[in-house]
PDB file of N, H, CA, C and O in Angstrom:
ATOM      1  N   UNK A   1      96.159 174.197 120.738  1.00  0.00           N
ATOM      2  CA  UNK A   1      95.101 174.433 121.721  1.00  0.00           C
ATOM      3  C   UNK A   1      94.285 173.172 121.973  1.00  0.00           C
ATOM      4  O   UNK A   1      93.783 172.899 123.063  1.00  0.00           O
ATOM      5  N   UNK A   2      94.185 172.349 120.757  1.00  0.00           N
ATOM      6  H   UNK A   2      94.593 172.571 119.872  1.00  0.00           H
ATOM      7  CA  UNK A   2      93.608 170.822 121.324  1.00  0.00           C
ATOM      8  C   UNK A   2      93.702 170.416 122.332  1.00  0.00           C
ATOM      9  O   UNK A   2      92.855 170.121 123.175  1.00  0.00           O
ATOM     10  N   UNK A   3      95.531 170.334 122.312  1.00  0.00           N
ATOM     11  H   UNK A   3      96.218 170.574 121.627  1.00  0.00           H
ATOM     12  CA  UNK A   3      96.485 169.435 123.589  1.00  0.00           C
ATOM     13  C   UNK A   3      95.890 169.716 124.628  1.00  0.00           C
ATOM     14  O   UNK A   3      95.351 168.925 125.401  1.00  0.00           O
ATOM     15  N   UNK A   4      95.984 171.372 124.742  1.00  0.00           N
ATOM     16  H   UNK A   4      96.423 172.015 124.114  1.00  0.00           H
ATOM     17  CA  UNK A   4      95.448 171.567 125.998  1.00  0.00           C
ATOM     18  C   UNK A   4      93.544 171.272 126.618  1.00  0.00           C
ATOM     19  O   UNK A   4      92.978 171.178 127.707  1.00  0.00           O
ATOM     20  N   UNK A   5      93.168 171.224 125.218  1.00  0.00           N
ATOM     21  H   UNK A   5      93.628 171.301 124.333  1.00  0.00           H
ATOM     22  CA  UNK A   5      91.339 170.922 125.793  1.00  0.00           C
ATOM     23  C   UNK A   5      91.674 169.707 126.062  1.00  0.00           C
ATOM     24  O   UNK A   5      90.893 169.209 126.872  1.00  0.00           O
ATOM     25  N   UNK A   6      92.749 168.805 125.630  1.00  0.00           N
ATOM     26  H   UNK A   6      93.384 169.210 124.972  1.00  0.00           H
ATOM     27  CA  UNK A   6      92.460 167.358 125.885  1.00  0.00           C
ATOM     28  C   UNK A   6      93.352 166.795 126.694  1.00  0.00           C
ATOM     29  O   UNK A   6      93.561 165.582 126.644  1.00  0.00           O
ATOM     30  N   UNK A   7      93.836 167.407 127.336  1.00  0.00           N
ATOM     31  H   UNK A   7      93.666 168.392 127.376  1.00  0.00           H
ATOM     32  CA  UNK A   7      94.861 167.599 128.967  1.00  0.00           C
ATOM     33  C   UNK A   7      93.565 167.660 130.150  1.00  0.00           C
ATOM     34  O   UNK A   7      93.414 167.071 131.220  1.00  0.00           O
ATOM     35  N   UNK A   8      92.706 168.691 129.389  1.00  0.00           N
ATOM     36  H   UNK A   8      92.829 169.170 128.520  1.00  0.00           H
ATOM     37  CA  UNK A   8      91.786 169.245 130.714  1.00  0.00           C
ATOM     38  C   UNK A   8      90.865 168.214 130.752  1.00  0.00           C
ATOM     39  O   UNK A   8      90.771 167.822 131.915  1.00  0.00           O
ATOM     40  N   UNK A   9      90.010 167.484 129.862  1.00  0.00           N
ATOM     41  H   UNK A   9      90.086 167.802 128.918  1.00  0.00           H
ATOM     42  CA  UNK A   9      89.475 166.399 129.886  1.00  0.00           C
ATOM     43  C   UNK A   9      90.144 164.999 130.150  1.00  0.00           C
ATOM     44  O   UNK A   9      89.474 163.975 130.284  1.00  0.00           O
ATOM     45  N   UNK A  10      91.582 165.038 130.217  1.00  0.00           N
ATOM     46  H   UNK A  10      92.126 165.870 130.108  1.00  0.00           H
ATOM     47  CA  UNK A  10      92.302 163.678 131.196  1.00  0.00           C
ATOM     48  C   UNK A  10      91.691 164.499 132.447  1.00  0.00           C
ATOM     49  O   UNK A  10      90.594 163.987 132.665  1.00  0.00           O
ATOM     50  N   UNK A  11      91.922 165.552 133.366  1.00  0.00           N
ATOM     51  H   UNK A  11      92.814 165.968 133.188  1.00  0.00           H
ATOM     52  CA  UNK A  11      91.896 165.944 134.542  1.00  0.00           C
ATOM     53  C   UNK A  11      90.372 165.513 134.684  1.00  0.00           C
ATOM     54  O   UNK A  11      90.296 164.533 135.425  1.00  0.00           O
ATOM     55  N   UNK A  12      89.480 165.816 134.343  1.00  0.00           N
ATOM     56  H   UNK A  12      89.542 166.612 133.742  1.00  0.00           H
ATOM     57  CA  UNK A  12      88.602 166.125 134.822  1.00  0.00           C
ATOM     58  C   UNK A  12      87.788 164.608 134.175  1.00  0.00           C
ATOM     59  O   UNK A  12      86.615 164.778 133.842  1.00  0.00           O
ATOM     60  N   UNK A  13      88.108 163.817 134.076  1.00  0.00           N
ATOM     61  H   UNK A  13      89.060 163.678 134.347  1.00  0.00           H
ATOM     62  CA  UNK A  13      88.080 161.996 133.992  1.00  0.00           C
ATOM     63  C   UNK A  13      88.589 161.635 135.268  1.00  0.00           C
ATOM     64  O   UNK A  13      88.052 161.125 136.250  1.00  0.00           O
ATOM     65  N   UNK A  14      89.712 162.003 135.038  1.00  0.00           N
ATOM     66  H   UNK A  14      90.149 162.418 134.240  1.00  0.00           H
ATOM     67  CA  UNK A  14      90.308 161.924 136.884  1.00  0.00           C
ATOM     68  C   UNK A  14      89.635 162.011 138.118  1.00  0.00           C
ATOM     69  O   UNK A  14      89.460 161.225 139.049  1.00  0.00           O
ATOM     70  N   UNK A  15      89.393 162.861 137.946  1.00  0.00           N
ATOM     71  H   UNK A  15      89.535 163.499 137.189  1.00  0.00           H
ATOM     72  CA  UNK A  15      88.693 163.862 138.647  1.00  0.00           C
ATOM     73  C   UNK A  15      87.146 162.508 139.370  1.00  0.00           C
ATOM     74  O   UNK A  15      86.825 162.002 140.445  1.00  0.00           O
ATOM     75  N   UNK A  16      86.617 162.498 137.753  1.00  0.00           N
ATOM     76  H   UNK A  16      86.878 162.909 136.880  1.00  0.00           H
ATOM     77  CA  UNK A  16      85.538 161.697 138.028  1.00  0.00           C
ATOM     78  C   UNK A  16      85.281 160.331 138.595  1.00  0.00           C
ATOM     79  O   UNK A  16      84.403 159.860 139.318  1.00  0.00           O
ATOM     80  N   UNK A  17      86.533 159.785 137.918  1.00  0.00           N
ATOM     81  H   UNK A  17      87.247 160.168 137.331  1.00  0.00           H
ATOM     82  CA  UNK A  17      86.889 158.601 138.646  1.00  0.00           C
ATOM     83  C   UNK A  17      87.364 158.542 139.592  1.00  0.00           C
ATOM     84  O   UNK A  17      87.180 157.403 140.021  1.00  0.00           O
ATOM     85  N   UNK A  18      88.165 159.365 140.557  1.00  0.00           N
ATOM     86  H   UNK A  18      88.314 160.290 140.209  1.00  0.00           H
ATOM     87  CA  UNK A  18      87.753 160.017 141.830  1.00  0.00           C
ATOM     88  C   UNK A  18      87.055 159.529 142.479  1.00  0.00           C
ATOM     89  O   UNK A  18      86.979 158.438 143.045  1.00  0.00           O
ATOM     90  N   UNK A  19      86.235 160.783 142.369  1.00  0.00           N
ATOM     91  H   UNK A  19      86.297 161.668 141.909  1.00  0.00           H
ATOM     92  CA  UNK A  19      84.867 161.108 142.906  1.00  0.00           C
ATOM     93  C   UNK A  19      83.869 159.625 143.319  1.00  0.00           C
ATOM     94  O   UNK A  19      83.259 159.334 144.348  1.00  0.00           O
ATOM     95  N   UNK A  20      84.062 158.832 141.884  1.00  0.00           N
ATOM     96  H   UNK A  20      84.558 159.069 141.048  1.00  0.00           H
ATOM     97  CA  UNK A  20      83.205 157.172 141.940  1.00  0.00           C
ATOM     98  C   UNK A  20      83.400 156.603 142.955  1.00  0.00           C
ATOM     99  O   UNK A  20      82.510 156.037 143.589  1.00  0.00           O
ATOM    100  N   UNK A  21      84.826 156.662 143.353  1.00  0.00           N
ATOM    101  H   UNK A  21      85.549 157.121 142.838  1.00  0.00           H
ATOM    102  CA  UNK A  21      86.111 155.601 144.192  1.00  0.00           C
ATOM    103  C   UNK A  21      85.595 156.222 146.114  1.00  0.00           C
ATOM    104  O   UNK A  21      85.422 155.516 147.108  1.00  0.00           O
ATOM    105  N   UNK A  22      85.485 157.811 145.968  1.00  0.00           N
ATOM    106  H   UNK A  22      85.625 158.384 145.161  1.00  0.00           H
ATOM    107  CA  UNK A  22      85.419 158.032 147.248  1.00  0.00           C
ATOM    108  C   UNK A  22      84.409 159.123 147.610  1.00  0.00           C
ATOM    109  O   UNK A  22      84.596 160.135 148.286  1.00  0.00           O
ATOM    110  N   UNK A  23      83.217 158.659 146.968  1.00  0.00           N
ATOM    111  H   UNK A  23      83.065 157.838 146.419  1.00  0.00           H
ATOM    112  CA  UNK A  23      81.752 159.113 147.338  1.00  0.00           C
ATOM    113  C   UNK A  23      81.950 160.294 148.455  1.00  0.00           C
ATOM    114  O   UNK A  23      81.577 161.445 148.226  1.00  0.00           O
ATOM    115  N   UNK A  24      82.512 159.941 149.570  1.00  0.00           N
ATOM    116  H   UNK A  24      82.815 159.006 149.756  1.00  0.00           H
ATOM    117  CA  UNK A  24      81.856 160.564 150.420  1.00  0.00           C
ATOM    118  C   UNK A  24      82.821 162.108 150.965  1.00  0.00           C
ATOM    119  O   UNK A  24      82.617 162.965 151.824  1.00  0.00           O
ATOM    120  N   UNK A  25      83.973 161.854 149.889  1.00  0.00           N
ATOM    121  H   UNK A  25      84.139 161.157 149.190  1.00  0.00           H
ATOM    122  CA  UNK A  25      84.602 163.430 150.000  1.00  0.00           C
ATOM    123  C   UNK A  25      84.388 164.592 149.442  1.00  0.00           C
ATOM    124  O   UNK A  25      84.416 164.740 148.220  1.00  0.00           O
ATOM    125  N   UNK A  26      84.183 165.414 150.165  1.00  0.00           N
ATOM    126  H   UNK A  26      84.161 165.294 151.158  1.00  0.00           H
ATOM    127  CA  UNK A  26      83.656 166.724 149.601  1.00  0.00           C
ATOM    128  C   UNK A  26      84.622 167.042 148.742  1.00  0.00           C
ATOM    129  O   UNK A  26      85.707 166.463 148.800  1.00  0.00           O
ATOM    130  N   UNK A  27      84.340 168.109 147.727  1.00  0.00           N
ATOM    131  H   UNK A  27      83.460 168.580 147.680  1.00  0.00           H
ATOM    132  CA  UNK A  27      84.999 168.787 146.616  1.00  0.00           C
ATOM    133  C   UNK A  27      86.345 169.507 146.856  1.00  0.00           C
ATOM    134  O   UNK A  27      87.333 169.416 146.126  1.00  0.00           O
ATOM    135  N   UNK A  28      86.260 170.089 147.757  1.00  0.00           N
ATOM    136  H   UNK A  28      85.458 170.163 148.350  1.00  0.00           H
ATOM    137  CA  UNK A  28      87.299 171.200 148.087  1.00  0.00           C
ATOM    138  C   UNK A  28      88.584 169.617 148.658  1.00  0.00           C
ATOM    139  O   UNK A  28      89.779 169.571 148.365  1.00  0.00           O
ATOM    140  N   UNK A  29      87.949 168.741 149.332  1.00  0.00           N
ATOM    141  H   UNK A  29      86.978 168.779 149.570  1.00  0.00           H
ATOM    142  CA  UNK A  29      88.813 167.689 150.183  1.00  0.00           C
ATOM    143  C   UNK A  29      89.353 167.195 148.460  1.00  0.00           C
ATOM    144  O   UNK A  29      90.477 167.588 148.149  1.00  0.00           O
ATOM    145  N   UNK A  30      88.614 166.413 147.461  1.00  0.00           N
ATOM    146  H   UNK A  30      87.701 166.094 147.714  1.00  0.00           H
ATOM    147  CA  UNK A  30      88.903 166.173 146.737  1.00  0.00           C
ATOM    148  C   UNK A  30      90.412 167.092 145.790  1.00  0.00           C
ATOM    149  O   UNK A  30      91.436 166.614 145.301  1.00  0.00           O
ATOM    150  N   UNK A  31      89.963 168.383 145.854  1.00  0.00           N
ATOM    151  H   UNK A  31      89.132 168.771 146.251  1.00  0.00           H
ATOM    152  CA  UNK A  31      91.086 169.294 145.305  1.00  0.00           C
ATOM    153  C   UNK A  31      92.199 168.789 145.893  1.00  0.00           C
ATOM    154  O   UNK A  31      92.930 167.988 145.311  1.00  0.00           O
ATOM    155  N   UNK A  32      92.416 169.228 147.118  1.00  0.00           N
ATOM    156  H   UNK A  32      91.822 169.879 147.591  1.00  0.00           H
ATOM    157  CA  UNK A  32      93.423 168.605 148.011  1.00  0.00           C
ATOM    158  C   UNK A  32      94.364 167.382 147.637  1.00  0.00           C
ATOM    159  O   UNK A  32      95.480 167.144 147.174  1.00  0.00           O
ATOM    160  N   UNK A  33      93.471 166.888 148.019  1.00  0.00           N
ATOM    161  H   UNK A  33      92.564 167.081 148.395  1.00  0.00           H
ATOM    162  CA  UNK A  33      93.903 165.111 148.000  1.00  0.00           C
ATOM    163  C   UNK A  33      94.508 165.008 146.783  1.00  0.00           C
ATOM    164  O   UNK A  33      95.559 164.386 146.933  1.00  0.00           O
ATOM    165  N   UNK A  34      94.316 165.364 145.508  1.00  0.00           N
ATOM    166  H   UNK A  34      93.462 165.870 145.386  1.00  0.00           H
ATOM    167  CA  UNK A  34      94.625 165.273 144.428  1.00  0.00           C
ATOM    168  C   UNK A  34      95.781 166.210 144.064  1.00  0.00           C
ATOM    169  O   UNK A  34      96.377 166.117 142.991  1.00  0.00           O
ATOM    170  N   UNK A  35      96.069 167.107 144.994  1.00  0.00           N
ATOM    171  H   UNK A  35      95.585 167.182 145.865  1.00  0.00           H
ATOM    172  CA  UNK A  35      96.875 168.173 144.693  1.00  0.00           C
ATOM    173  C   UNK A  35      97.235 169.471 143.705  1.00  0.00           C
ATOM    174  O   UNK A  35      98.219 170.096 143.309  1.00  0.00           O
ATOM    175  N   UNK A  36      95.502 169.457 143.546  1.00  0.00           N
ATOM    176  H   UNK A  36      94.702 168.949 143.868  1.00  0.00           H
ATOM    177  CA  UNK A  36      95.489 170.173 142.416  1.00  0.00           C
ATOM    178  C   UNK A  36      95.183 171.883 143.455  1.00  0.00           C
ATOM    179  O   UNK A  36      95.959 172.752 143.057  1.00  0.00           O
ATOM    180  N   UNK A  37      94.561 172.210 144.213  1.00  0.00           N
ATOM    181  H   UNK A  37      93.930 171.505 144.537  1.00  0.00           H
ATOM    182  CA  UNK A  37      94.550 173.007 145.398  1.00  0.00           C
ATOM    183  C   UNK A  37      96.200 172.937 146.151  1.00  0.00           C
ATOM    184  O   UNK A  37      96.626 171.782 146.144  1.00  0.00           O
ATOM    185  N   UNK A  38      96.974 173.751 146.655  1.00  0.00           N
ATOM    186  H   UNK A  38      96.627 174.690 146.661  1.00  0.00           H
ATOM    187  CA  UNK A  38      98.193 173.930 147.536  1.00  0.00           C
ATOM    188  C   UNK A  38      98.222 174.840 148.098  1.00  0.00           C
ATOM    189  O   UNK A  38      97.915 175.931 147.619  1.00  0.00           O
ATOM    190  N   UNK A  39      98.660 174.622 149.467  1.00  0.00           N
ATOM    191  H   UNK A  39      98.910 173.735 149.856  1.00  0.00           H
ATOM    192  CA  UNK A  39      99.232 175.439 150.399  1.00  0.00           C
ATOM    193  C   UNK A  39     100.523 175.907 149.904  1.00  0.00           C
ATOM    194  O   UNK A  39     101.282 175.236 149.205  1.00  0.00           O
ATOM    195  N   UNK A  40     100.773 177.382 150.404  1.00  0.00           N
ATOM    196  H   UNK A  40     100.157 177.927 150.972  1.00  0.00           H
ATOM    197  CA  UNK A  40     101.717 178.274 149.947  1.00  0.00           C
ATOM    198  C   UNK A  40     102.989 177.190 150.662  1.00  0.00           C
ATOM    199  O   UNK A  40     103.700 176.653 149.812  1.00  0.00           O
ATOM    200  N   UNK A  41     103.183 176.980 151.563  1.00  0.00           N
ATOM    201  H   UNK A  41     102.605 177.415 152.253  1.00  0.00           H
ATOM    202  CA  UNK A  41     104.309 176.178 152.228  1.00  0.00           C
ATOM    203  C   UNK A  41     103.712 174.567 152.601  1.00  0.00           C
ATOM    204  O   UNK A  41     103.220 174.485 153.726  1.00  0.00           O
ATOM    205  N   UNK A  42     103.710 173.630 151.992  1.00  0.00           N
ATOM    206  H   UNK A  42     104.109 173.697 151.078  1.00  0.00           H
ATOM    207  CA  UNK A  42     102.612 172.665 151.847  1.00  0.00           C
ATOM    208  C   UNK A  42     103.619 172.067 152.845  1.00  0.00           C
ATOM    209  O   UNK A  42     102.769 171.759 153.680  1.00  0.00           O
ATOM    210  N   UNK A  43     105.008 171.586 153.515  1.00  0.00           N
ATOM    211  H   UNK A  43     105.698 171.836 152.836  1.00  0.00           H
ATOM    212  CA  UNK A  43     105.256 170.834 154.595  1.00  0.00           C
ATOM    213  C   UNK A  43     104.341 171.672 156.151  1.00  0.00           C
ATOM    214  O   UNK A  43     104.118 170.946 157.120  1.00  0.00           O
ATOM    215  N   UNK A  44     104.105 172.486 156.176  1.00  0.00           N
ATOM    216  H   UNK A  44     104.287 173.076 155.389  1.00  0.00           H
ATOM    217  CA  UNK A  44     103.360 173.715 157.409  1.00  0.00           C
ATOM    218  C   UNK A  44     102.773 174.759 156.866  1.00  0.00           C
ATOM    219  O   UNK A  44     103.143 175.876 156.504  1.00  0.00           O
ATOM    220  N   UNK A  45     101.419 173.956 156.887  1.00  0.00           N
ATOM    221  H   UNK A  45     101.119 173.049 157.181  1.00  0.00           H
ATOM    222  CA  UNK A  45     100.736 174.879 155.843  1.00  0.00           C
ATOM    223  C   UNK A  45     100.296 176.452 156.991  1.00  0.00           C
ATOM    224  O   UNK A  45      99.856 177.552 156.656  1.00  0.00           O
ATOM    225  N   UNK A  46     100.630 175.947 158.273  1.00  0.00           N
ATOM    226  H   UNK A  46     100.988 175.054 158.546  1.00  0.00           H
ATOM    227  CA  UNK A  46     100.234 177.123 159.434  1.00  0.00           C
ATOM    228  C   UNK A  46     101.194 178.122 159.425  1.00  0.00           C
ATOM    229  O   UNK A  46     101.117 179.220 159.977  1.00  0.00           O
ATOM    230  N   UNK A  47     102.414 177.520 158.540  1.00  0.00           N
ATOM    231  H   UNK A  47     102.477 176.628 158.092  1.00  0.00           H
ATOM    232  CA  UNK A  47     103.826 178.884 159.137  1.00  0.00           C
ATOM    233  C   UNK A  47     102.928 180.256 157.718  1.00  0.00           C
ATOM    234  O   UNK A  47     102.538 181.256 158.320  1.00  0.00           O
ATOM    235  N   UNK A  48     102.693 180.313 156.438  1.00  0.00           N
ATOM    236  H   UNK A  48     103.010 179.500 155.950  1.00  0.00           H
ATOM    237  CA  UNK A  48     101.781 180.988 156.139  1.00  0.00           C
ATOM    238  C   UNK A  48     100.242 180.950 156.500  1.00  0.00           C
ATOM    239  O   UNK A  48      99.369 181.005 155.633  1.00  0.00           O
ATOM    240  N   UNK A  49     100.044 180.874 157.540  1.00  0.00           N
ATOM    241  H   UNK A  49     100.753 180.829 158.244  1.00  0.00           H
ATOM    242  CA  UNK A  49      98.490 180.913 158.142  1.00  0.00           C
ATOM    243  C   UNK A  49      97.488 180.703 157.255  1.00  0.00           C
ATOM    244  O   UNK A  49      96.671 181.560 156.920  1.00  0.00           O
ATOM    245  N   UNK A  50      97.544 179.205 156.735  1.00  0.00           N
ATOM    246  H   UNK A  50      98.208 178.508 157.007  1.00  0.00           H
ATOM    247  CA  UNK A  50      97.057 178.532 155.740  1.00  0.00           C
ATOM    248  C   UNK A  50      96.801 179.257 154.348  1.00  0.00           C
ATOM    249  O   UNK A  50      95.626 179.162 153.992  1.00  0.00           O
ATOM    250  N   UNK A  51      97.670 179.995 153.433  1.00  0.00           N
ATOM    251  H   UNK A  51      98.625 180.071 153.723  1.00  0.00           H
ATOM    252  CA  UNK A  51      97.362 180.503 152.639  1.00  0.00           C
ATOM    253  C   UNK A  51      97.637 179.983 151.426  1.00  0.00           C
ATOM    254  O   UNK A  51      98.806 179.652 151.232  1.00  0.00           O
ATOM    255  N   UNK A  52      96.726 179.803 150.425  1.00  0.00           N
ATOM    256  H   UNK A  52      95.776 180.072 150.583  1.00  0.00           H
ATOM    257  CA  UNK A  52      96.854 178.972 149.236  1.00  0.00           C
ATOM    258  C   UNK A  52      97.747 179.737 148.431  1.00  0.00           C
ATOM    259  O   UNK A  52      98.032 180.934 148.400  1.00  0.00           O
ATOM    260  N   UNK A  53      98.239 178.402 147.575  1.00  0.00           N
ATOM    261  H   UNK A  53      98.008 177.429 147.600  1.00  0.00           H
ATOM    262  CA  UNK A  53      99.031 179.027 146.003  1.00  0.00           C
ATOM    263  C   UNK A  53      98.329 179.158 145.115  1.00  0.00           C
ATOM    264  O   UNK A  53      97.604 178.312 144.592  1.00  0.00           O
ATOM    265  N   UNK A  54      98.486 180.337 144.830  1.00  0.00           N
ATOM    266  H   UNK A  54      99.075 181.025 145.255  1.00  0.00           H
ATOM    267  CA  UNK A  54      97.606 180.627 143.492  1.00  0.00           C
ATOM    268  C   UNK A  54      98.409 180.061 142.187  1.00  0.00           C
ATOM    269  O   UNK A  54      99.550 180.236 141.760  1.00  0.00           O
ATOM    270  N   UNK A  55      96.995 179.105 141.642  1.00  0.00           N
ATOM    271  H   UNK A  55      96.068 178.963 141.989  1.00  0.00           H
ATOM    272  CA  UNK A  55      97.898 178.034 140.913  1.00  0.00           C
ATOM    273  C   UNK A  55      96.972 178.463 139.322  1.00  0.00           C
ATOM    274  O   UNK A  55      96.504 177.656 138.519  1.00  0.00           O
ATOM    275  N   UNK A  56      96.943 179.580 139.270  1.00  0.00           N
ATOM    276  H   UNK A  56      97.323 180.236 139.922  1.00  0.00           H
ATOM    277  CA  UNK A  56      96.213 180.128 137.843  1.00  0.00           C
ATOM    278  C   UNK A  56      97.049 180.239 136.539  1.00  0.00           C
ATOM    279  O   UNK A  56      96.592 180.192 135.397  1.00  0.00           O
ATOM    280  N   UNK A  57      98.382 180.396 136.905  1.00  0.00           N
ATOM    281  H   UNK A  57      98.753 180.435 137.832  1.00  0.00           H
ATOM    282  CA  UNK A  57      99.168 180.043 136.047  1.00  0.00           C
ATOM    283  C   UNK A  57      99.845 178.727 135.749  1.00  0.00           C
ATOM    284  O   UNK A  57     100.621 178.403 134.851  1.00  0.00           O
ATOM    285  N   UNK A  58      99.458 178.232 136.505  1.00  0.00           N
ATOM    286  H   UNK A  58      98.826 178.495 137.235  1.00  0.00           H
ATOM    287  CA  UNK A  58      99.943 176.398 136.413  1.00  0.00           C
ATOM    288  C   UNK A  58      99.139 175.738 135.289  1.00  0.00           C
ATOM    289  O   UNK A  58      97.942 175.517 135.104  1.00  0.00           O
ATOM    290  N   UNK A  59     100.728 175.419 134.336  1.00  0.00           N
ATOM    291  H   UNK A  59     101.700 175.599 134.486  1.00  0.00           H
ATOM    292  CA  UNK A  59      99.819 175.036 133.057  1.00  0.00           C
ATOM    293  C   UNK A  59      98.969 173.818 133.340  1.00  0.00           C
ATOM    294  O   UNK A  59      99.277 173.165 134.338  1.00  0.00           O
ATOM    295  N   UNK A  60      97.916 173.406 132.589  1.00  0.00           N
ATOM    296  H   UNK A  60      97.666 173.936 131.779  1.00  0.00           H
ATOM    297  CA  UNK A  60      96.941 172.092 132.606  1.00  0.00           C
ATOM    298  C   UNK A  60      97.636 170.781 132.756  1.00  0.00           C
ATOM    299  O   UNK A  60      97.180 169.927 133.517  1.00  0.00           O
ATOM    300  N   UNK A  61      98.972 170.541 131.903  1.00  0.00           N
ATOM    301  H   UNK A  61      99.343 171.235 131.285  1.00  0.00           H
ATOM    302  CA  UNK A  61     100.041 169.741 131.785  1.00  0.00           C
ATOM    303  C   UNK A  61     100.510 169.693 133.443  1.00  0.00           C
ATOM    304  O   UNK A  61     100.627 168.637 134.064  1.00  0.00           O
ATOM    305  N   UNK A  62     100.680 170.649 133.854  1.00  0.00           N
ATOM    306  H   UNK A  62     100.585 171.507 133.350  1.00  0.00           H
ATOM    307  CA  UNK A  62     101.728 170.911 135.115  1.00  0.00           C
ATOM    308  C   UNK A  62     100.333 170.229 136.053  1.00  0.00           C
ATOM    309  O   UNK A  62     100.439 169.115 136.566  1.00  0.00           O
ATOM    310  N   UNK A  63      99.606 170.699 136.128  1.00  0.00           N
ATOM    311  H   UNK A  63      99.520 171.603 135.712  1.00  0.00           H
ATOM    312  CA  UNK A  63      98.366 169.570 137.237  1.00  0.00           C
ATOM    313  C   UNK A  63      97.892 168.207 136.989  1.00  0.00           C
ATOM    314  O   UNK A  63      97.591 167.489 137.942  1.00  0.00           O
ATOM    315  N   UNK A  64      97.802 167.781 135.735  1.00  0.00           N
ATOM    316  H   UNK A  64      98.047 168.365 134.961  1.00  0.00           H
ATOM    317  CA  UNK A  64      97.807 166.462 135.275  1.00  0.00           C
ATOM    318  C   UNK A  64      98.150 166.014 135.806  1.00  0.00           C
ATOM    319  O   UNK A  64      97.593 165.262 136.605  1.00  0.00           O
ATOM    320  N   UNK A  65     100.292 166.393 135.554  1.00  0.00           N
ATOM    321  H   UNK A  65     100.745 167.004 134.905  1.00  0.00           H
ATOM    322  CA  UNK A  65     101.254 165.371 136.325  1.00  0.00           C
ATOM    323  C   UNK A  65     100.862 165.572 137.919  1.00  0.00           C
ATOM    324  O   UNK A  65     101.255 164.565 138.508  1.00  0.00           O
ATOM    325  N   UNK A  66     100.352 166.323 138.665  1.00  0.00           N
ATOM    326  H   UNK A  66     100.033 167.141 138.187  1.00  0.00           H
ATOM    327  CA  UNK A  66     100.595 166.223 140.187  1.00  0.00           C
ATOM    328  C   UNK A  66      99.379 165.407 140.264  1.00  0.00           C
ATOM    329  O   UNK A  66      99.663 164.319 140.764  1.00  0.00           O
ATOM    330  N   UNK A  67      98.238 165.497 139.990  1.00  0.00           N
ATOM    331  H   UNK A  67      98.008 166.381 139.584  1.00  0.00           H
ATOM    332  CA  UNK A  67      97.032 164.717 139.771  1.00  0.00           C
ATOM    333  C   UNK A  67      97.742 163.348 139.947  1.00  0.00           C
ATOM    334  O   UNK A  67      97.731 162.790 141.045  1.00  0.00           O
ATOM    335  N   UNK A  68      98.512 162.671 138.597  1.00  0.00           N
ATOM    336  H   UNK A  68      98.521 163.124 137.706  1.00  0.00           H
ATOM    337  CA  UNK A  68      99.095 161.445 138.529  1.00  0.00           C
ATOM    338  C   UNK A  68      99.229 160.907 139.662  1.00  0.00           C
ATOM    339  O   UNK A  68      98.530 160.128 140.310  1.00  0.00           O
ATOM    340  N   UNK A  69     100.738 161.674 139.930  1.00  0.00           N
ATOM    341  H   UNK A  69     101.306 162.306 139.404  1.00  0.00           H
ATOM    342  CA  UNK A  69     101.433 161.251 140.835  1.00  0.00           C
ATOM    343  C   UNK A  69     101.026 161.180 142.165  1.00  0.00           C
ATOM    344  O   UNK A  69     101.569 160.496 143.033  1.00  0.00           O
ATOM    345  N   UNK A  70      99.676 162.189 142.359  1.00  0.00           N
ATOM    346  H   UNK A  70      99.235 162.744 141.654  1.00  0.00           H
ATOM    347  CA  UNK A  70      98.867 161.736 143.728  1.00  0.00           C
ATOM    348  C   UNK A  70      98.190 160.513 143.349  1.00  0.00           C
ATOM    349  O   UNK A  70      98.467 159.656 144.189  1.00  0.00           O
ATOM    350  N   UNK A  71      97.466 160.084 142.499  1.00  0.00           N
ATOM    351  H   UNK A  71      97.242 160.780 141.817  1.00  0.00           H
ATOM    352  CA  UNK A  71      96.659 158.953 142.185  1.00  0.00           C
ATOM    353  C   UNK A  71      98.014 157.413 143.117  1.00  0.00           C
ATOM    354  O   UNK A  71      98.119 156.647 144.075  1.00  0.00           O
ATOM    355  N   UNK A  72      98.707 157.910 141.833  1.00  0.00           N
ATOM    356  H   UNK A  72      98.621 158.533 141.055  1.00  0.00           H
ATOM    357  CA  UNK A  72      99.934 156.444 141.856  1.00  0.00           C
ATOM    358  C   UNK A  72     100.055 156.745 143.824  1.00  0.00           C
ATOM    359  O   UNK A  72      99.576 155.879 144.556  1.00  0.00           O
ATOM    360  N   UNK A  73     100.635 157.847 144.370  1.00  0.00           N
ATOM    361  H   UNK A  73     101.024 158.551 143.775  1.00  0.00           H
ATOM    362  CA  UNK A  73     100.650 157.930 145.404  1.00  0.00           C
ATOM    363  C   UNK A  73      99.966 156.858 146.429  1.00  0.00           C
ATOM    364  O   UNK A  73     100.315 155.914 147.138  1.00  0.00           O
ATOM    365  N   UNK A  74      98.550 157.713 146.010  1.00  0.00           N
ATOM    366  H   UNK A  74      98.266 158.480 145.434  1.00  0.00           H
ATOM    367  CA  UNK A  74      97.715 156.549 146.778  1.00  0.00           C
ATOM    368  C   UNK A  74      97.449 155.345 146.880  1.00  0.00           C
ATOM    369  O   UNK A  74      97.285 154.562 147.815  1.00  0.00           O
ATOM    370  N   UNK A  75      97.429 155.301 145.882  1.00  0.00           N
ATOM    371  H   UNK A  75      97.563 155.938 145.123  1.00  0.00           H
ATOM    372  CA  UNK A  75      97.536 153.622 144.877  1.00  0.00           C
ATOM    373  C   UNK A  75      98.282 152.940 145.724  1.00  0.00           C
ATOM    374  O   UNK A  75      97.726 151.945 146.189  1.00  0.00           O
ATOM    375  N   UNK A  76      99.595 153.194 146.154  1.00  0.00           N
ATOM    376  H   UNK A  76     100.046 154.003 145.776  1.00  0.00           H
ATOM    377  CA  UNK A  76     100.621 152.551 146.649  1.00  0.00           C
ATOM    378  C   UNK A  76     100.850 152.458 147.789  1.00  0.00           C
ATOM    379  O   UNK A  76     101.869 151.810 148.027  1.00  0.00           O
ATOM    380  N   UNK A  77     100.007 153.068 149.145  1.00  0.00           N
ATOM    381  H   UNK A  77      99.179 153.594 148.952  1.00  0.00           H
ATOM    382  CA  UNK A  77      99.652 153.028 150.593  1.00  0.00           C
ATOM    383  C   UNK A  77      99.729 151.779 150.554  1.00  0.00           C
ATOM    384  O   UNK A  77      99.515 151.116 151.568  1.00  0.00           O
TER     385      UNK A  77
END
């Protein structure tokens, strides 16, 4: 159970350092961007009339890595 308190505190470091980098995005934009929030069909998020994935079972591990890989993502524009 550590692993996982100390999975959630990488995220939410992330998270913060974020937040430092781009002041002026709101929270919910932040979810997004980071990919920790998803659209049920994320190439058209309109063909389900924008309806989110419920990501409550997505282990802490499993958002980390998408977290990452959006960071590096951006990183690399």
């Amino acid at each position: 159970m550590d692993d996982h308190k100390q999975v959630n505190k990488e995220i939410i470091n992330l998270l913060t350092r974020y937040v430092d980098k781009n002041p002026s995005q709101r929270f919910g934009q932040i979810l997004f961007n980071l990919d920790i929030n998803q659209f049920v069909h994320k190439a058209d998020p309109a063909q389900y009339n924008h309806l989110l994935r419920d990501i409550h079972n997505d282990l802490s591990e499993d958002i980390l890595k998408r977290v990452n890989d959006r960071i590096s993502l951006i990183k690399n524009k």
